[in-house]
C-alpha positions in Angstrom: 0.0 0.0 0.0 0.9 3.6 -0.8 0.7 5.1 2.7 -0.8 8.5 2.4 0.6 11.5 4.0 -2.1 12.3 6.2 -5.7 10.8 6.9 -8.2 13.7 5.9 -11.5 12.4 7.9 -12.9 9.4 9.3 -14.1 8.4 5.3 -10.7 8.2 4.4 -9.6 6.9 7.5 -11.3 4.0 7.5 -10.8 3.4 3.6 -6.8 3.3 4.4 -7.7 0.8 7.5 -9.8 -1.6 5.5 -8.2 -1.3 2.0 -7.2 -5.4 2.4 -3.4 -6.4 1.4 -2.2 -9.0 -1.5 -1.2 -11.2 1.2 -4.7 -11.1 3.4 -6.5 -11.5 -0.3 -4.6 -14.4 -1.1 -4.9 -16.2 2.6 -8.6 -16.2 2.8 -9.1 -17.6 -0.7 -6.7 -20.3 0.6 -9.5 -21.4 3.2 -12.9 -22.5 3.1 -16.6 -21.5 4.3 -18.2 -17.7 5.7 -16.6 -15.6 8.2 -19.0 -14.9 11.3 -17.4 -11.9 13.3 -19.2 -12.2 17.3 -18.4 -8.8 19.1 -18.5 -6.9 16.5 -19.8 -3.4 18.3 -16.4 -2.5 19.5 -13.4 -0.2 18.5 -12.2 -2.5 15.9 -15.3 -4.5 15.2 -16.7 -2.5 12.5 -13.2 -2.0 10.2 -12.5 -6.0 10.7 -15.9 -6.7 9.4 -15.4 -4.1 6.5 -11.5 -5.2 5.5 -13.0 -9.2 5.4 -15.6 -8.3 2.9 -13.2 -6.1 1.0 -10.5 -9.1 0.9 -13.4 -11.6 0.2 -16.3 -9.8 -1.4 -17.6 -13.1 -2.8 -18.3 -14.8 0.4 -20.4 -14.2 3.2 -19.4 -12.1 6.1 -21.4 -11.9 9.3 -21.4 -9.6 11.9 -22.9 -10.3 15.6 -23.8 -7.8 18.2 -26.5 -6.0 20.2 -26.2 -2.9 17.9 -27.1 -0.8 20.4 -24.9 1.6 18.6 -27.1 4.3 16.2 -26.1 3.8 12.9 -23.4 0.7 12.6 -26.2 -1.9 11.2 -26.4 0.4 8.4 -22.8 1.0 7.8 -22.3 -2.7 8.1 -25.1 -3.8 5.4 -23.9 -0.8 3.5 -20.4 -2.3 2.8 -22.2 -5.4 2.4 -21.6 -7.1 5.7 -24.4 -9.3 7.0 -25.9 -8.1 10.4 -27.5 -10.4 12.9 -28.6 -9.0 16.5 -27.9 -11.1 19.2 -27.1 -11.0 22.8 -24.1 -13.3 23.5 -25.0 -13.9 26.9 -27.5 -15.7 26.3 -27.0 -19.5 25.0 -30.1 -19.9 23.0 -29.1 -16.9 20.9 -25.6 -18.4 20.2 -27.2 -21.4 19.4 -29.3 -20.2 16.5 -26.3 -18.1 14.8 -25.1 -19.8 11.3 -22.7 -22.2 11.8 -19.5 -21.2 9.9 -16.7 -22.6 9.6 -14.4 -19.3 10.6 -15.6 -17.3 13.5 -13.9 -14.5 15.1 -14.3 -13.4 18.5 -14.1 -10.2 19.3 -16.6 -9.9 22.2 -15.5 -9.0 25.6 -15.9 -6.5 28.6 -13.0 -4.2 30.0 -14.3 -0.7 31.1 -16.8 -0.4 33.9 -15.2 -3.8 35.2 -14.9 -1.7 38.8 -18.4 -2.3 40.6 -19.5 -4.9 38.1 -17.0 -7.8 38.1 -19.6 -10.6 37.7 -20.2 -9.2 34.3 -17.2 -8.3 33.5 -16.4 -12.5 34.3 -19.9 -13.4 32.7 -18.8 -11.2 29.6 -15.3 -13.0 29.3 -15.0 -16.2 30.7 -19.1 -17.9 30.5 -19.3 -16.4 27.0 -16.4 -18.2 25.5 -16.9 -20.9 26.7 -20.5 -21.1 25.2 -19.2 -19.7 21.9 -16.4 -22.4 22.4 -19.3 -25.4 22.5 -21.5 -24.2 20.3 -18.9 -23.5 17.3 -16.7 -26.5 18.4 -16.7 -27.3 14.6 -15.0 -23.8 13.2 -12.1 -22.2 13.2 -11.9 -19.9 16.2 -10.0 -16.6 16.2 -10.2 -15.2 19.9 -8.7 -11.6 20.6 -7.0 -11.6 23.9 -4.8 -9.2 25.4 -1.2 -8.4 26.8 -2.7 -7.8 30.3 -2.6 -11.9 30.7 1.0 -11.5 31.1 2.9 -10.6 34.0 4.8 -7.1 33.9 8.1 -7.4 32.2 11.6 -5.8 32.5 11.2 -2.8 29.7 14.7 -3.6 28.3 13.5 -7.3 27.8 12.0 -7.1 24.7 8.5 -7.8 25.9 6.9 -11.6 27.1 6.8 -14.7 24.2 4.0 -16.8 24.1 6.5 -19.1 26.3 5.9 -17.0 29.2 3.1 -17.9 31.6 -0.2 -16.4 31.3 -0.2 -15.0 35.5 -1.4 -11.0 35.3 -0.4 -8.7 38.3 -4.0 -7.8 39.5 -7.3 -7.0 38.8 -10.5 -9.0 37.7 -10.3 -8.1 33.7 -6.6 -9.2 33.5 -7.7 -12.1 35.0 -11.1 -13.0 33.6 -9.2 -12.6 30.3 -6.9 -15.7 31.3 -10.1 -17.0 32.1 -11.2 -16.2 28.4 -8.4 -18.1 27.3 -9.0 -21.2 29.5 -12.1 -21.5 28.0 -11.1 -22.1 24.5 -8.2 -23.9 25.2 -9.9 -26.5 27.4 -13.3 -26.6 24.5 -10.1 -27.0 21.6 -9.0 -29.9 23.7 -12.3 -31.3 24.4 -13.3 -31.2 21.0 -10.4 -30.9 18.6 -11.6 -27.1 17.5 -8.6 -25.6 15.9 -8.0 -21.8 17.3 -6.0 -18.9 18.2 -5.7 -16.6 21.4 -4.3 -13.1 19.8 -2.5 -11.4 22.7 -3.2 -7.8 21.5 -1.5 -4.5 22.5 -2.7 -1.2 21.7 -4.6 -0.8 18.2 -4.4 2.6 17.3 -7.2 4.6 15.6 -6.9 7.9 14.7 -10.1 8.7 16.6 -9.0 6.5 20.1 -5.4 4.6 21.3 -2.5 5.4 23.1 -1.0 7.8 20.6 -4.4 9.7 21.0 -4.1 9.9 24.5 -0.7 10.8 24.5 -1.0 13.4 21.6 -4.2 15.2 23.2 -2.1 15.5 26.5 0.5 16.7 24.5 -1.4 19.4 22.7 -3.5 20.3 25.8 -0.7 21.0 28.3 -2.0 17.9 30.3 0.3 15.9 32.5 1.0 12.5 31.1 1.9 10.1 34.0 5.0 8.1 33.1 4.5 5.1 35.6 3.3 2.6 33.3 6.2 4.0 30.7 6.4 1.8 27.9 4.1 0.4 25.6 3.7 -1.6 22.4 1.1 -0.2 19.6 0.2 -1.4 16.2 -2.4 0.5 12.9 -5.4 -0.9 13.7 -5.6 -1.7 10.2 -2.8 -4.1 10.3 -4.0 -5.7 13.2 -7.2 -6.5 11.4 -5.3 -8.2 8.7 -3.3 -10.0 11.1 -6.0 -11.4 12.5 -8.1 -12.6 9.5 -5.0 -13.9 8.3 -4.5 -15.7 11.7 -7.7 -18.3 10.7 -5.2 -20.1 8.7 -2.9 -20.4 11.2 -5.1 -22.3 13.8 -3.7 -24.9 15.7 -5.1 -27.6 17.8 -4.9 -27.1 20.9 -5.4 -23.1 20.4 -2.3 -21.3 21.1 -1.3 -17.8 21.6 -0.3 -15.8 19.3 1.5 -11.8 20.8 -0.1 -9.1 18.1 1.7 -6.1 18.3 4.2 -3.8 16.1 8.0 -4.7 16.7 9.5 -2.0 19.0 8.8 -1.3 22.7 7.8 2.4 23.0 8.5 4.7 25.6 6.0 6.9 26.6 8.4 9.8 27.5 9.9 9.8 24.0 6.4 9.4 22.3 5.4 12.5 24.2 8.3 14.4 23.0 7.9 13.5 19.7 4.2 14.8 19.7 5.9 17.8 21.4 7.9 18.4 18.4 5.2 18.3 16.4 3.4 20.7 18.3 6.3 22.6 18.8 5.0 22.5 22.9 6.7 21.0 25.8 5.1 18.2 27.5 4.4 17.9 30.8 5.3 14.7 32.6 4.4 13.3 36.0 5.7 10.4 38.0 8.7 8.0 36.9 8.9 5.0 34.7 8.9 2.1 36.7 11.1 -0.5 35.5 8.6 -3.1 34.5 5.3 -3.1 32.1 3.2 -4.8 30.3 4.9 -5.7 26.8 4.4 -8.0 24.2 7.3 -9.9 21.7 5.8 -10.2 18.7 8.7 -11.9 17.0 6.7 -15.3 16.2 3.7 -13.3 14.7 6.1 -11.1 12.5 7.7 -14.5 11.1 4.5 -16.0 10.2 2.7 -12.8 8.9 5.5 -10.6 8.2 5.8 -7.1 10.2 3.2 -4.1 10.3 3.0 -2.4 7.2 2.3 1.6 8.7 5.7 2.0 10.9 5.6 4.2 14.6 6.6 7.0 12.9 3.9 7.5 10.2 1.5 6.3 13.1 2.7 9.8 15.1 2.9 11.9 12.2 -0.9 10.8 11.2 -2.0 11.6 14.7 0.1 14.9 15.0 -1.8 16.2 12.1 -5.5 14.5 13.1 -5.1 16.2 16.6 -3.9 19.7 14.8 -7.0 19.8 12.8 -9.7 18.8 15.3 -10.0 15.5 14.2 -12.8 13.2 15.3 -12.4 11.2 18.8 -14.2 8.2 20.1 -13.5 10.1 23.9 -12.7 7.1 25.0 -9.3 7.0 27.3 -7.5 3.4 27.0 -6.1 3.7 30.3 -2.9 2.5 29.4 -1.4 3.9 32.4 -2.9 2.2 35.0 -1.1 -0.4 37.0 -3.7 -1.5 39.7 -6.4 -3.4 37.0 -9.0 -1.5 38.0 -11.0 -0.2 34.7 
């Protein structure tokens, strides 16, 4: 892809996130059946549904959710996604979905854990685990996150899949192991091939850690530098990534770290929004020596690496800030350290 040098508005933002690669094009005509797309309400539902259709145009792709949201039904079945409402807490619903033969998972709950953690484990263990049962005969792609691991030294490189899923604290790092345990223990059970994407930090012009950090930045906010290094890949790439991941399944599931190559400080991200701005940010606390990261090495060897680089990533969002771009409002609370969302 020709990168552009800036993203002009959410139309051509999402055209750039969803405009599929040779290599994603090629990997789903390599495999067999629909795609069915459970979860897809959230940040990255939407654009994953749209780049599958885009890369496969000739076969069926469903998207599952609520749709509680005014206005993505129609944007779905306008780029020709199929759209069926369904509460995924609820077995009988899961039970009447089409049965096909790819299925990514995308559903899960993370903010508003705090004061509602039987949800948030209802959302992210019992779910899977029905989803697990009911689609025993798919391929399951399951997005996960880097919070299952435990905090890593920052010069380390980040955690492998080698390194045992045990989080720090909190009940969404660990309902999300829980997520996992689910459709490892239904791939054992019933031979369903699948993979656990360990995600970190999906950036989106409109929401991400560059957002947060870049609208600090440009506000004179403080940035707190505790948790002071982070991993972050285009959102776009991370879609492709995963689509592409359905022919990578394995039986049991396995992990699978999705993330761009290079652990990212925070202070130096700040600073380079601060040139950008030409303003000096302002920094609270200390990096601690340990944080979530992710090594994305085995990912990178099977997929190849991220196609939009760190630096394009700042530049877009230097620019998208400048001009009053659009925002989701959404903070990702990538600084927190105690679990509590």
């Amino acid at each position: 892809m020709n990168l552009p040098q800036r993203l002009s508005d959410v139309a051509h933002l999402e055209d750039v996130m969803t405009t599929p690669a040779p290599e994603l094009v090629a990997d789903l005509e390599r495999l067999s059946g629909d795609i069915l797309i459970l979860g897809v309400g959230g940040k990255m539902g939407p654009t994953l549904a749209r780049l599958a259709k885009r890369a496969a145009p000739g076969r069926r792709v469903i998207a599952v959710a609520r749709f509680s949201e005014p206005g993505l039904r129609d944007n779905l079945e306008a780029w020709g996604v199929e759209c069926i409402a369904c509460d995924l807490l609820e077995r009988d619903q899961i039970e009447r979905l089409p049965k096909s033969e790819n299925v990514v998972f995308m559903a899960g709950r993370k903010f508003g854990s705090s004061g509602r953690e039987d949800l948030t484990w209802a959302m992210n263990v019992m779910v899977p685990a029905q989803v697990a049962e009911v689609f025993r005969a798919s391929r399951i792609v399951a997005f996960s996150t880097a919070c299952v691991y435990p905090y890593v030294d920052v010069a380390s490189g980040g955690a492998t899949e080698a390194v045992p899923a045990v989080p720090p604290s909190g009940d969404y790092a660990n309902s999300c192991v829980g997520r996992e345990r689910m459709f490892e223990y239904f791939s054992r059970k019933h031979g369903t091939p699948g993979r656990l994407l360990r995600l970190e930090y999906a950036i989106d012009m409109r929401y991400g850690v560059l957002h947060d950090v870049g609208r600090k930045v440009f506000a004179g906010a403080g940035i707190d530098l505790t948790m002071g290094h982070v991993n972050v890949i285009w959102q776009g790439d991370a879609n492709s990534m995963a689509l592409r991941a359905l022919g990578l399944c394995t039986s049991p599931a396995s992990a699978l770290n999705l993330s761009g190559p290079e652990t990212v400080s925070v202070r130096a991200l700040a600073e380079a929004f601060g040139r950008h701005f030409q303003r000096q940010p302002v920094f609270t606390g200390k990096e601690a020596g340990t944080a979530w990261l992710v090594n994305s090495a085995e990912a990178h060897r099977l997929l190849g690496r991220p196609e939009v680089p760190l630096d394009t990533m700042i530049a877009w969002q230097a620019d998208w800030i400048e001009r009053g771009g659009a925002s989701l409002g959404k903070d990702t609370h990538f600084d927190s350290r105690d679990g509590k969302y």
